[in-house]
C-alpha positions in Angstrom: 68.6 38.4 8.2 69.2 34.8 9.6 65.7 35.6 11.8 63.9 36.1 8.1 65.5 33.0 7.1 64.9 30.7 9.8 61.1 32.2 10.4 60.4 31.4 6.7 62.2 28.0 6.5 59.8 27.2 9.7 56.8 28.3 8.1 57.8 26.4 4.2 58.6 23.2 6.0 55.4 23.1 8.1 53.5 24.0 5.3 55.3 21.1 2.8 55.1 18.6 5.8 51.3 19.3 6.1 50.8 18.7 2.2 52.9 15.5 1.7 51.0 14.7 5.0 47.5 15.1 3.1 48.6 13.8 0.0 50.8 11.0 -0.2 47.9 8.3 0.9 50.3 5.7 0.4 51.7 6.1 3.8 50.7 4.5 7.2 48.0 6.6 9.0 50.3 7.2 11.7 53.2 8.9 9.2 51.0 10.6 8.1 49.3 12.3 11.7 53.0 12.6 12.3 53.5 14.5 9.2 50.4 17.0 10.0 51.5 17.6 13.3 55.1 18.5 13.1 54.1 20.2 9.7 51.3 22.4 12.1 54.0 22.8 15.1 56.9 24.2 12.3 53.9 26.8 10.6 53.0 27.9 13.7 56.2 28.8 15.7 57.1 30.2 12.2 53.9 32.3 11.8 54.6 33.3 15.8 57.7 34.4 15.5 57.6 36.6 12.4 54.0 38.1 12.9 53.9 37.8 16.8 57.7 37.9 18.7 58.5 40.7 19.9 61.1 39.8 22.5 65.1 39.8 21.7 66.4 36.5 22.3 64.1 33.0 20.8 64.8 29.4 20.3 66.8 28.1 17.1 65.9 24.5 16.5 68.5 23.0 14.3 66.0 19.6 13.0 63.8 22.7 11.3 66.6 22.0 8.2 66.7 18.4 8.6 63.5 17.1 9.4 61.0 18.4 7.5 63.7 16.7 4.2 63.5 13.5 6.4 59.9 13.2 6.2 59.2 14.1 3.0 61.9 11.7 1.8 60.0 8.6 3.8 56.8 9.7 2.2 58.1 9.8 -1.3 60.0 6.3 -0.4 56.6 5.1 0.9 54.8 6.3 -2.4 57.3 4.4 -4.9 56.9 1.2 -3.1 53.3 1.2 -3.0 53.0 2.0 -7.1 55.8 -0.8 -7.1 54.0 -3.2 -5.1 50.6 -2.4 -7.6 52.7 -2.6 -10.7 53.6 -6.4 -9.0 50.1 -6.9 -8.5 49.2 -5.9 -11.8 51.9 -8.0 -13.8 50.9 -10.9 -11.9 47.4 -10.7 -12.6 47.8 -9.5 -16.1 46.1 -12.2 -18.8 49.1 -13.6 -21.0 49.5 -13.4 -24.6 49.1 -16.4 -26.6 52.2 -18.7 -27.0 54.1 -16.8 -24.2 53.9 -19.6 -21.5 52.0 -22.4 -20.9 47.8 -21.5 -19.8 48.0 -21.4 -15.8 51.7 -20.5 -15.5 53.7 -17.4 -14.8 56.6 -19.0 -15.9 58.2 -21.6 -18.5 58.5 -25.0 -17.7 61.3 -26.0 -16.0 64.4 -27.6 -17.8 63.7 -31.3 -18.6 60.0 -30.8 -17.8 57.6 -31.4 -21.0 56.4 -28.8 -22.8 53.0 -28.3 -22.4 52.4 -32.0 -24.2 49.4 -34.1 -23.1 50.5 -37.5 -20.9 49.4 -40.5 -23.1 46.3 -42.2 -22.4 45.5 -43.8 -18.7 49.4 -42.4 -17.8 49.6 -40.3 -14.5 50.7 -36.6 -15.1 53.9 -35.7 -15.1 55.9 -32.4 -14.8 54.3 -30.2 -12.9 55.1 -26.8 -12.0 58.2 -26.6 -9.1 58.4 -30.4 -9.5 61.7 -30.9 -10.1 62.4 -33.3 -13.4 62.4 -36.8 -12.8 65.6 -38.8 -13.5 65.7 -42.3 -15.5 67.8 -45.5 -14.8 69.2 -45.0 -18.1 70.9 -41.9 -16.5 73.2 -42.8 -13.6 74.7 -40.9 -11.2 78.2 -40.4 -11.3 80.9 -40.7 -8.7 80.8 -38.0 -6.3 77.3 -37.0 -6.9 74.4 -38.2 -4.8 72.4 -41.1 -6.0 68.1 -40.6 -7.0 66.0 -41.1 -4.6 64.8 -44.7 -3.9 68.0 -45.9 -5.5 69.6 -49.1 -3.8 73.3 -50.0 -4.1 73.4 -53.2 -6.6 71.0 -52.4 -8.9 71.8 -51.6 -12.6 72.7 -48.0 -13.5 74.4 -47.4 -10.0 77.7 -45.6 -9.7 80.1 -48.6 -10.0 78.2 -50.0 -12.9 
């Protein structure tokens, strides 16, 4: 009985192994020659055993229960990170709908930056995206915090002011 078992268990998971092999494109070529060829090796030991052994005594390999889950496992994982990496590509590129966020952006404005309003006349641009927001003199550090860049001890708005 265990003979039946093991024979047909040999020639399912070659059989399996050689399909997700085929299939699953989403793996690398070389999971997927793997896949074939250990799928091939299981079906054919299987199909030799049952159709062509006739001897008393044959070799039980113990990875014929584990591997073949291995691999199919990898090849599934392999498949839902591809579709995930597409559905990535997909959002990214996907046209926004009016009033979500700014034209050009994949995200709000960052907090303190200005909302999408136009610079006034001759006035360099300000806010742009990952620039972090600008702080004014009328807002001066406090004690223990690190002072703005280009900021010299003495002048108005300092810490000790």
């Amino acid at each position: 009985m265990f003979f039946l078992i093991y024979t047909l268990l040999l020639l399912l998971g070659g059989i399996a192994m050689v399909a997700v092999g085929v299939a699953v494109k989403e793996q690398g070529t070389g999971s997927r020659i793997l896949n074939v060829v250990v799928g091939l090796a299981f079906f054919g030991y299987g199909f030799y055993l049952l159709f062509l052994f006739d001897g008393d005594s044959y070799r039980i390999f113990f990875y014929v229960f584990v591997l073949p889950i291995l691999l199919i496992v990898r090849a599934v994982k392999a498949r839902k990170e591809a579709r995930e990496q597409a559905a990535a590509q997909q959002f990214a590129g996907a046209p926004q709908q009016p009033g979500m966020y700014p034209a050009g952006q994949g995200q709000p404005a960052p907090y303190g930056a200005p909302q999408g309003q136009p610079a006034p006349y001759g006035a360099p641009p300000q806010g742009y995206p990952g620039q972090a927001p600008q702080q004014h003199a009328a807002y001066p550090p406090h004690a223990g915090q690190p002072a703005p860049q280009g900021w010299q001890p003495g002048q108005p708005g300092g810490p000790n002011a």
